[in-house]
N, C-alpha and C positions, 0 to 999 in steps of 0.2 A: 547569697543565693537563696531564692525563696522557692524554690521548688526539684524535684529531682531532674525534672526537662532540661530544666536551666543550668544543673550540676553537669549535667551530660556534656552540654553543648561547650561548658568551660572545659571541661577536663578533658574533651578531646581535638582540641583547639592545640594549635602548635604553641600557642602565648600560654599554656597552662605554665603557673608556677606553685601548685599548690604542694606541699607537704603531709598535711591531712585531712582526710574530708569524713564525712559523717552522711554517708547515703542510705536509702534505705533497700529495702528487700532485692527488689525486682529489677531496681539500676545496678545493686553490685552484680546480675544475675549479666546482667550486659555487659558493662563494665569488663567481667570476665572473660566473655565471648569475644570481647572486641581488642583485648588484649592491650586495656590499659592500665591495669591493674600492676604494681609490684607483690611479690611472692613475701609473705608474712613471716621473717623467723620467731618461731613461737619461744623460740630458746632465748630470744631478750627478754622475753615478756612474762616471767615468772608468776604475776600476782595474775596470768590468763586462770589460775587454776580455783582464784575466786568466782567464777563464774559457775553457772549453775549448770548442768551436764543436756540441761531441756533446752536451754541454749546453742548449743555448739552442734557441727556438725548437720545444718538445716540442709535446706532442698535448697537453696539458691545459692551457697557456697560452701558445699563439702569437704566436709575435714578442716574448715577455715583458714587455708592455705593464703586468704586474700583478705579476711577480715574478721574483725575483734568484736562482741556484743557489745554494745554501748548502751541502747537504751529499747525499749519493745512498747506495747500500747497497745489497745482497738481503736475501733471508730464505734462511734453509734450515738444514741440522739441524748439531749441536754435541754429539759425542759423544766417549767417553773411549777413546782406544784400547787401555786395558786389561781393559775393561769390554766392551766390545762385539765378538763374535769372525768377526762375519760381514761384508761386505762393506757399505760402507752407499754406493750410488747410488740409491736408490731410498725414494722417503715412505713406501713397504709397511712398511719395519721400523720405523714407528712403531704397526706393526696387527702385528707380530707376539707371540706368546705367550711367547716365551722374554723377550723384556723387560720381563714387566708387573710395574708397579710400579717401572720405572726408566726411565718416558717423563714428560718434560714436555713439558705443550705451553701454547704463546703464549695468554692470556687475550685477547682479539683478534679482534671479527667479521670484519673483511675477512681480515684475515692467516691463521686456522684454516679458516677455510670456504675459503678463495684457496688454499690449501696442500691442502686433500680434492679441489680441482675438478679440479686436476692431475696429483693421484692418479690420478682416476678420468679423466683424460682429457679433462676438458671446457676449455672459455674460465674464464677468470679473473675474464671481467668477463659471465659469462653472463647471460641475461635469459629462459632455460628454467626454469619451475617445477621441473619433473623432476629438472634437473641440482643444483638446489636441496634437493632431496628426497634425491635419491642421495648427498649431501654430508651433509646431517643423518643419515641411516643408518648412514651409516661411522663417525660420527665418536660417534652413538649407543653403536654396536656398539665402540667402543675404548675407552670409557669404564672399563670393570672395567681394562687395562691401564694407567691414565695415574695416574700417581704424586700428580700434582699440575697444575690450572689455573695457571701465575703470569705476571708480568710482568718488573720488573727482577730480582726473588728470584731468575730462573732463574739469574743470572750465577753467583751466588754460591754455589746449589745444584749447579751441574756446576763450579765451581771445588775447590769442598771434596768432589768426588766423591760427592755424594749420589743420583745417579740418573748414569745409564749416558748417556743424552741427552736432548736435548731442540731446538726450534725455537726461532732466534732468528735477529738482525738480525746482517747481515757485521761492525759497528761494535763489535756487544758481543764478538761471537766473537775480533774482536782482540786485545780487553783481556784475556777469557778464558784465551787459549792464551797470553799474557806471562805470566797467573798461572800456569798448569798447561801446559806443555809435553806432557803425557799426551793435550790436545783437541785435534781435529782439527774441520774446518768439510767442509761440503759443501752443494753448490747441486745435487739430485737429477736425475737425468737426464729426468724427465719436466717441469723446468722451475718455476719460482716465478714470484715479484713482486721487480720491479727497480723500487725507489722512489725517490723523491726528495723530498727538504726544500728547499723556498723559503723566501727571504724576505718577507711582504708589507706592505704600509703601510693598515690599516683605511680603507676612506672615512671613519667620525668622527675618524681622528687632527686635531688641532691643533697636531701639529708636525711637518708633513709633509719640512721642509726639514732639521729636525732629524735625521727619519727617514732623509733619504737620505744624510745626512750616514753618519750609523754603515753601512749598507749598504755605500756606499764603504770606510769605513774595514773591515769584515767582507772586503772583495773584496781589501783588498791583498795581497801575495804573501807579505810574512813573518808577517803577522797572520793570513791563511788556514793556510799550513804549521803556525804554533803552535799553532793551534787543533785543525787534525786530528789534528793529532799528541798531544796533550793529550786528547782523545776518544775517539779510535780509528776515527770512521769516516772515510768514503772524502769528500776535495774534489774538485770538481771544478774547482778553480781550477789551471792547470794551471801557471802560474808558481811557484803555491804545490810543486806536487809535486816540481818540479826544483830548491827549496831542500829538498827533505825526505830521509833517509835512503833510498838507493837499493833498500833491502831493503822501503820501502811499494813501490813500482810490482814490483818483484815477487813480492807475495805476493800470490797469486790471490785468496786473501780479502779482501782490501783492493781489489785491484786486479783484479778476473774476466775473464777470457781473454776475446774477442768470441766466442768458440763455446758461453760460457756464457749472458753478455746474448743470443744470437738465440734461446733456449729460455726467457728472461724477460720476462715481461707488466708494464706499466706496468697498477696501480688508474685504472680512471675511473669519475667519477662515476655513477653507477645511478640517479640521479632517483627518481620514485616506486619502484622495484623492490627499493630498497631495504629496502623494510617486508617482504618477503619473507626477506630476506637475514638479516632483526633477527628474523621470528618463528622461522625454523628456530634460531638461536643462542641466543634466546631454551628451545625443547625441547633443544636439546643440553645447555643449562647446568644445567636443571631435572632431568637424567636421570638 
């Protein structure tokens, strides 16, 4: 599955057979609403209590009745410091003219349109037409500048120095900058999306005990460190991170100062408003 759309439309699909899935914020927000979700016994999952307490207990699944932290991140832009000569705090210089033809941007309804609202100063999780409207303009209007729509491609595209920057997840930009010491990451001053990946167990699973089995075993502290570390994004198991090389907790990219997360908006779900969100994306992508 390459996107949470597509997790969606499998897991509430009568052919689902999944056992575990790995969604992020805003789908488990659904997910729960829509009551496909199985209920989490936290009493299999002893090593939940490696997890760091900043963690648990969010606004999209309370009390984690329905899911397990597995992995968190931002968004925000990935550019070559030899390539880009101006200062980059800000999502403007993805509308600026001197880079066009050396912007990528995130193939990604919530995350492109979450990344224009901010721009322009709105909510992330707005439910204004307007601001919906003002999002699809901008992002109309930067279209002649953008190199390329992609997804993973981006990594490899600002690895190999093909465009000057681009938008992407804290996770990839780690791996990034270990290939290219030339990239640099940045979370914009006017604020992103701070996400998260859970773990969930489908209501059809028929091996739910199995399921909570591996969760457990996902939570322990040397099998979280290898794993993030193996990945590149950010755990939140926090026992995992004080087996991990002291150089993850301080690199902001990995690890974002609190003055970064208070200007990051958690995705929640949109309910119907979403078809609004899908036909502007839908004219951007046509433009």
């Amino acid at each position: 599955m390459t996107s949470n759309e597509e997790m969606l439309v499998k897991l509430a699909s009568a052919d689902n057979i999944y056992d575990v899935c790995f969604p992020s914020d805003y789908l488990i927000e659904k997910l729960i609403a829509d009551d496909l979700l199985a209920p989490i016994d936290k009493g299999s999952i002893p090593n939940i209590k490696n997890i760091d307490p900043r963690f648990l207990d969010l606004s999209f699944d309370p009390g984690n009745q329905y899911s397990v932290p597995y992995m968190w991140g931002t968004v925000g832009i990935l550019y070559n410091k030899t390539m880009v000569t101006d200062p980059v705090d800000s999502w403007n210089i993805l509308w600026d003219a001197k880079y066009s033809g050396e912007i990528l941007m995130y193939d990604s309804m919530r995350d492109t349109i979450g990344i224009t609202l901010k721009k322009l100063g709105y909510d992330i999780n707005t439910r204004n037409e307007a601001d919906i409207l003002a999002a699809q303009e901008a992002l109309i209007a930067q279209k002649p500048l953008v190199r390329a729509y992609l997804t993973d491609d981006i990594k490899m595209e600002l690895i190999n120095g093909n465009a000057a920057m681009g938008v992407v997840y804290s996770g990839d930009a780690v791996y990034c900058i270990s290939e290219n010491p030339d990239l640099a990451y940045v979370v914009p001053k006017e604020g992103s999306n701070v996400w998260f990946d859970n773990i969930i167990i489908p209501r059809t699973s028929k091996h739910t005990l199995e399921a909570e089995a591996f969760i457990n075993f996902l939570c322990d502290a040397k099998v979280a460190a290898q794993n993030s570390d193996y990945i590149g994004f950010s755990t939140p198991n926090a026992a995992a991170l004080q087996l991990m090389d002291p150089a993850y907790a301080a690199d902001p990219t990995y690890n974002p100062p609190q003055d970064v997360l208070d200007r990051c908006q958690i995705f929640r779900d949109l309910g119907d408003f979403v078809k609004v969100f899908s036909d502007a994306w839908t004219k951007v992508k046509a433009a």
